[in-house]
N, C-alpha and C positions, 0 to 999 in steps of 0.2 A: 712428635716430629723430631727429624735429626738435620743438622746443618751442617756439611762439609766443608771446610775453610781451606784456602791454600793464601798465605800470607805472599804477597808480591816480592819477589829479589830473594828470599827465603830458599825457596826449595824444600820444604818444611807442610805438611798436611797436620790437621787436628778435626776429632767434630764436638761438635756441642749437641745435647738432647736435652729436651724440654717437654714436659706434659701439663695438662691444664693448668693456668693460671701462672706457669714460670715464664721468665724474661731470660731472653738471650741477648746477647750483647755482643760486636766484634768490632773492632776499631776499622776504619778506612785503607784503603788497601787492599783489601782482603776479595778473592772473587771466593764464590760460596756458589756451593748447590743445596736446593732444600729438599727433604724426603717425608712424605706425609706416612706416617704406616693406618691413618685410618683417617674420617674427613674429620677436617674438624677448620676452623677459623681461624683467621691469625690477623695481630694488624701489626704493620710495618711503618715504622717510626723511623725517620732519615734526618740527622741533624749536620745538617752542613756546618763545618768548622774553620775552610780557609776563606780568608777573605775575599779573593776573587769570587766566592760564591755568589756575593751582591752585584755581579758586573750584570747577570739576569735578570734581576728584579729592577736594578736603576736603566739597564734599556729599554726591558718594556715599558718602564714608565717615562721615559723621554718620548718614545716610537707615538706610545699613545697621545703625549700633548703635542709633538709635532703635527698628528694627522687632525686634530683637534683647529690648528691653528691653517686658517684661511691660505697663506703664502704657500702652504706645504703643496709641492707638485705630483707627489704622488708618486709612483712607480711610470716612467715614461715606457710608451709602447715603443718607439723608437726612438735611436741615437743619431744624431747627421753623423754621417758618411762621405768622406774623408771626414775624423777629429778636426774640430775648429786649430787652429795654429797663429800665433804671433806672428809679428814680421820679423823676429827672426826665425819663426820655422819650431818655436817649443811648442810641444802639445799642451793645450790646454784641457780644463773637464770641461763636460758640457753643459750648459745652462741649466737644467734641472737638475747635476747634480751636483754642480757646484751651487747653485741655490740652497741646497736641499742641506749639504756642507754649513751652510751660514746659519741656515736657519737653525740646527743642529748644534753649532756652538753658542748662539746668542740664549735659547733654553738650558742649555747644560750650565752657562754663568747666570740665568738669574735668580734672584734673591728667594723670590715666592718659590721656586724648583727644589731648590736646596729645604723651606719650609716643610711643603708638601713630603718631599721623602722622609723627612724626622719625622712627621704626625703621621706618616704610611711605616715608619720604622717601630714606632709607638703601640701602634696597632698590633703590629706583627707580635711584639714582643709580650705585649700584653694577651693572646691568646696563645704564647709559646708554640709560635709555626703552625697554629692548627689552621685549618682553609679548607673550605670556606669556613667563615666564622658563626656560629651561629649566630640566627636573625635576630633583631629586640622581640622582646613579648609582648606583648598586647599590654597597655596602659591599662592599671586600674586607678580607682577614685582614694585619694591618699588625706588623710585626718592628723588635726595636731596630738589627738592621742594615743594614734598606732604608733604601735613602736617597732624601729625598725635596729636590725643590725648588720653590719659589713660583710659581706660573701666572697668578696674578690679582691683583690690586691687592684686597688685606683694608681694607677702609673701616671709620674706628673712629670711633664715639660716646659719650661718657662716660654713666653708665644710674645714678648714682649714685654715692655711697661703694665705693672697690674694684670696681665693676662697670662693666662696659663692651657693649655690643653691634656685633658684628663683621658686616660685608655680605662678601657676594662672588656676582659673576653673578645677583643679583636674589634673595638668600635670605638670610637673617640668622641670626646663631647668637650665643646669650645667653654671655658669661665671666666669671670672679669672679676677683680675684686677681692678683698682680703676675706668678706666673710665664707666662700665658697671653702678656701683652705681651710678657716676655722674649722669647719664642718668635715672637710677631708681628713683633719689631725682627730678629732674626736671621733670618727668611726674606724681611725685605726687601728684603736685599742680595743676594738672585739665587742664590748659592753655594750646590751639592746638599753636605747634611748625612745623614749617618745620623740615626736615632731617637735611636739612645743619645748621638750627639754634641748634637742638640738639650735630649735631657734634660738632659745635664752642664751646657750651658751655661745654661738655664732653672731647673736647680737643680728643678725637675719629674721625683716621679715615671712610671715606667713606664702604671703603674695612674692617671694621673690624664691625662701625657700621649698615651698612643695612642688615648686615646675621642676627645680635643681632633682630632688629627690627622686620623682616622679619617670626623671630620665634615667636617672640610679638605676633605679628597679629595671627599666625594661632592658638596661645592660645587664641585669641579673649583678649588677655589682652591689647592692644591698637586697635585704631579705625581710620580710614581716615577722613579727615576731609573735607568737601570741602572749596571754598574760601569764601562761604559766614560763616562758625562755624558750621554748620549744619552736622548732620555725615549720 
């Protein structure tokens, strides 16, 4: 395939060509046409870089806890006719959407809003924009002496006193607790560990660490190991 670029304010053409397996690249700005000379696949990778980019993601995520929340009036079929007016005669909004105004800012200042977008920002970044995210896998039954090693980069967030919220592949899992990071710091160094050898070193029971683990896996953030290292 061949990509035609014309760089915006420029005045300036170029093209890129690419054949299986090569990566094309072109900065922002740019409008492009693309030409296939035979069929073939392609996937198209969009990295948003200015910050107003997030103004999309944090209003759909207002829009949707607004519609979530009982007081929201909804899209009104009608407006009263004349505008409501003061006694001096200033226009006012009308009741649903200056309602709808209130309700809209009292969500955007609270505390849990601002939570929720870091552990929805967490996510995001932890599957590097990919969407949807792939699903968990199916739980299997986990032993103190399989041995397991790290697959993913565990992305950590502080969520409080003692608590933390862990990403991996676009999926978050809530922990409390110092032995969890224990555990987070020794599967960072790559090295397959049995269970029991993780417990030891986490100081983490059985009964507290194979549910921890167990969720691991189905984030595909850790991996089975067998006995020869081989996964």
């Amino acid at each position: 395939m061949t990509v035609r670029l014309w760089p915006e304010h420029t005045g300036t053409e170029y093209q890129l060509a690419a054949a299986a397996g090569d990566l094309l690249y072109w900065p922002a700005g740019c409008r492009h046409l693309d030409h296939y000379l035979e069929r073939c696949t392609t996937l198209r990778i969009v990295v948003p870089a200015r910050r107003a980019a997030a103004l999309t993601h944090v209003r759909g995520f207002v829009a949707d806890r607004m519609q979530e929340n009982p007081a929201y009036a909804g899209t009104p079929d009608t407006l009263p006719f004349p505008p409501p007016a003061g006694p001096d005669g200033e226009i006012g909004a009308a009741g649903p959407v200056a309602g709808t105004g209130r309700l809209f800012a009292r969500i955007a200042a609270d505390q849990g809003t601002a939570r929720e977008l870091r552990v929805s920002w967490a996510a995001r970044r932890s599957a590097a924009g990919l969407e949807p995210a792939p699903p968990p896998r199916p739980a299997v039954p986990l032993e103190p002496g399989l041995r397991v090693r790290a697959s993913a980069e565990l992305l950590r967030i502080p969520d409080g006193p003692g608590r933390a919220v862990w990403a991996a592949n676009g999926h978050t899992l809530e922990v409390e607790g110092a032995g969890p990071e224990r555990v987070r710091k020794r599967l960072r160094s790559g090295v397959a560990l049995t269970i029991g050898e993780l417990g030891r070193g986490s100081r983490m029971s059985a009964g507290a660490l194979i549910p921890l683990l167990s969720d691991l896996h189905r984030l595909r953030a850790i991996e089975l190991v067998d006995g020869d290292g081989a996964a």
